[in-house]
MMTF fields as JSON, N, C-alpha, C and O atoms, coordinates in Angstrom:
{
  "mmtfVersion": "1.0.0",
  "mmtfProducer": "UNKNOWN",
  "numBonds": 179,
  "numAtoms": 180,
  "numGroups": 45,
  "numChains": 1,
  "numModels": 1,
  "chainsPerModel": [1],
  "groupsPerChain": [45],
  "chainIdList": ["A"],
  "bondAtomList": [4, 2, 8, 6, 12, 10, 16, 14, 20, 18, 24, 22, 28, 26, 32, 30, 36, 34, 40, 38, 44, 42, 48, 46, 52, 50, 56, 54, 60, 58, 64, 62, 68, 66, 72, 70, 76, 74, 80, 78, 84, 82, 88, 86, 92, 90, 96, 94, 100, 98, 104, 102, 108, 106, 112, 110, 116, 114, 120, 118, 124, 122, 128, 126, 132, 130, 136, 134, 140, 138, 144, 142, 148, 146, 152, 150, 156, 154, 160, 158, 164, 162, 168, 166, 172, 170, 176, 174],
  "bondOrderList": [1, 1, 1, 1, 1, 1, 1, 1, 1, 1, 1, 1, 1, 1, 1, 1, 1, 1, 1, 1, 1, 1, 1, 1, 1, 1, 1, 1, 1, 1, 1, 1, 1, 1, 1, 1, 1, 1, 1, 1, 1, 1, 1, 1],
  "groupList": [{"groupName": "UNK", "atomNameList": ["N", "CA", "C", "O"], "elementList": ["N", "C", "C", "O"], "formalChargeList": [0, 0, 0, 0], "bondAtomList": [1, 0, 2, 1, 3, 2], "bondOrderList": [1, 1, 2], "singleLetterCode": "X", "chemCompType": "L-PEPTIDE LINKING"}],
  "groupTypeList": [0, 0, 0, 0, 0, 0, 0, 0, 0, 0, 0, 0, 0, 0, 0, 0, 0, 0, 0, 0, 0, 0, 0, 0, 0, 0, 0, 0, 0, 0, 0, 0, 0, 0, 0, 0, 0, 0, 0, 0, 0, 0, 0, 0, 0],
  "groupIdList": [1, 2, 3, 4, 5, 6, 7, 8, 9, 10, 11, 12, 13, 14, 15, 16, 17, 18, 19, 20, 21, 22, 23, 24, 25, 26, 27, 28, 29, 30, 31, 32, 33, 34, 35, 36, 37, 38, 39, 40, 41, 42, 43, 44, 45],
  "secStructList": [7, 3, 3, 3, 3, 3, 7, 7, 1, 2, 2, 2, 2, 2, 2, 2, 2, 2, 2, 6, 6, 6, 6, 7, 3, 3, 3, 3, 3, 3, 7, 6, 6, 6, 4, 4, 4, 4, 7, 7, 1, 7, 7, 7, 7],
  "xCoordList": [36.091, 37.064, 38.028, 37.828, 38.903, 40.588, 40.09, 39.415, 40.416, 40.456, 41.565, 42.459, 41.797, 42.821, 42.609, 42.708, 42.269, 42.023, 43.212, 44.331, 43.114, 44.174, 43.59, 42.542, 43.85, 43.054, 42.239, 41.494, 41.918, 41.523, 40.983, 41.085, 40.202, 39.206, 38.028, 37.863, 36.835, 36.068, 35.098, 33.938, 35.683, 35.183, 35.645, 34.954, 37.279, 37.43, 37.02, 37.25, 36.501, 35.93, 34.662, 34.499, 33.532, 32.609, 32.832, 31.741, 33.615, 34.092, 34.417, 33.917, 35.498, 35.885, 34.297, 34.069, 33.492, 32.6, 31.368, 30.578, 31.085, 30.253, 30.902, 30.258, 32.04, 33.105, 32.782, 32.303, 33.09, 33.011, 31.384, 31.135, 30.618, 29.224, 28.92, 27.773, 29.865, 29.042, 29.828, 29.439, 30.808, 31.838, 33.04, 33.749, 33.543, 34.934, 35.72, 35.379, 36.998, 38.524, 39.27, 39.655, 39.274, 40.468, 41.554, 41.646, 42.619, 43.421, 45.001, 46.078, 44.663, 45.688, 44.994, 43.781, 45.116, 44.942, 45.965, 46.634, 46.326, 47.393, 47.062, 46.154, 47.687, 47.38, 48.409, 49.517, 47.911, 49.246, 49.884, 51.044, 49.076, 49.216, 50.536, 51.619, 50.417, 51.375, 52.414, 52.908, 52.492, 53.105, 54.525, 55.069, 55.1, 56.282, 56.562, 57.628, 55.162, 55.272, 55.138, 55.12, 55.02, 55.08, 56.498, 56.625, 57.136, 58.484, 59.76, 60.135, 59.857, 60.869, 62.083, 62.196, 62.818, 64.791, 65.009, 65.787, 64.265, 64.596, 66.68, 67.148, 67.112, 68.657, 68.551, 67.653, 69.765, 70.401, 71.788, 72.966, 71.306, 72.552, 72.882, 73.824],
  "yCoordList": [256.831, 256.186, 255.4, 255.026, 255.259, 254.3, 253.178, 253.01, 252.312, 250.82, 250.356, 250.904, 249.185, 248.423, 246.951, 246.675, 245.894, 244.779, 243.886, 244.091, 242.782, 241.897, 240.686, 240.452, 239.797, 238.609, 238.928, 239.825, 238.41, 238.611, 237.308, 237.023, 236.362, 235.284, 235.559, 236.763, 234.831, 235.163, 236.248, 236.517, 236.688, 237.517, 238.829, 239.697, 239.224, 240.035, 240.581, 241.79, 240.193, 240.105, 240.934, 242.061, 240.167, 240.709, 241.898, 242.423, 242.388, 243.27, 244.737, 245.862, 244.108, 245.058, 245.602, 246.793, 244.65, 245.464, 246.077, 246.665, 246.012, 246.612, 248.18, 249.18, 247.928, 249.308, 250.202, 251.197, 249.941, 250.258, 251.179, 252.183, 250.103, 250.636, 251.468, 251.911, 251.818, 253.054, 254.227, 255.389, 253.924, 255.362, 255.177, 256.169, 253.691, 254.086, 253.866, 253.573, 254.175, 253.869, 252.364, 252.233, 251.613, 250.411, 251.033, 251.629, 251.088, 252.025, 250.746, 251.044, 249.225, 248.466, 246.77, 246.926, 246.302, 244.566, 243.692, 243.092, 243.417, 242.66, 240.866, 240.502, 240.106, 238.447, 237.706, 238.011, 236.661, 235.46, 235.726, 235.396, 236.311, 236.339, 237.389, 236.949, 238.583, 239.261, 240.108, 241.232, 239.233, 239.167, 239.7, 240.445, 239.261, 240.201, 241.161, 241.632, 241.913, 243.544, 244.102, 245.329, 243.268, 243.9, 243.637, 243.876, 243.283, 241.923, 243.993, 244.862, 243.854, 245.012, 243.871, 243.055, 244.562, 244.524, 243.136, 242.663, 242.477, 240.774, 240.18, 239.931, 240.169, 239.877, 238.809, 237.967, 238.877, 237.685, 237.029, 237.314, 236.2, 235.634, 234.296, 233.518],
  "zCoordList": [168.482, 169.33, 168.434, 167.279, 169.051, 168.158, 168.539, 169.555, 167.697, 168.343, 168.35, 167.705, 169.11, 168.454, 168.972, 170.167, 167.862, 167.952, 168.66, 168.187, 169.886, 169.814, 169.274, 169.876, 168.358, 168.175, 167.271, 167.666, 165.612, 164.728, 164.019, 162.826, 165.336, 164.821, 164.818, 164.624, 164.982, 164.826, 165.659, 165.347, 166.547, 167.468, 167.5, 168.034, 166.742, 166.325, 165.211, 165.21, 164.245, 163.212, 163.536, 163.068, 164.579, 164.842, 165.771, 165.996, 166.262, 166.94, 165.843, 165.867, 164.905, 164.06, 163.163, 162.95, 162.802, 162.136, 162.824, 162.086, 164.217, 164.707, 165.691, 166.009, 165.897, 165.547, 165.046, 165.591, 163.224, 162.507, 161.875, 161.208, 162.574, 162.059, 163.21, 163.259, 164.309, 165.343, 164.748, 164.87, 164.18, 163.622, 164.268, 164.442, 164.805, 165.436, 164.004, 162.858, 164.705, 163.7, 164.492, 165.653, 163.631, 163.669, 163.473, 162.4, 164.356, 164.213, 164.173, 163.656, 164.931, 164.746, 164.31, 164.169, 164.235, 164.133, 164.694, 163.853, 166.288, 165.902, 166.065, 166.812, 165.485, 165.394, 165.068, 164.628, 165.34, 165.503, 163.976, 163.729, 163.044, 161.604, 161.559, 161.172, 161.911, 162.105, 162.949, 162.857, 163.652, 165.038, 164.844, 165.659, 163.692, 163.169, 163.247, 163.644, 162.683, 162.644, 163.867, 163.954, 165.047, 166.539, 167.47, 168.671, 166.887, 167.355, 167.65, 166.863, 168.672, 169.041, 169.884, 170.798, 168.768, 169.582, 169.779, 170.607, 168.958, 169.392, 168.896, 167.785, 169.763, 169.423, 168.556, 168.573, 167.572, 166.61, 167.393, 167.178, 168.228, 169.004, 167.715, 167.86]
}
């Protein structure tokens, strides 16, 4: 299965590695950390 994490404290954490240990794919991470890389069409007024 794909994953895709929202929230990457401590519960994502434990989330991402028991995922991981059934055979899924982390396929995104998103977090307050990089919230940038999700940011669509925001205007420069």
């Amino acid at each position: 299965m794909k994953v895709a994490l929202v929230g990457y404290g401590k519960m994502g954490k434990i989330i991402e590695r028991i995922a991981k240990e059934r055979g899924h794919q982390i396929v995104s991470i998103i977090d307050i950390d990089n919230q940038q890389d999700f940011e669509i069409g925001r205007a420069h007024v």
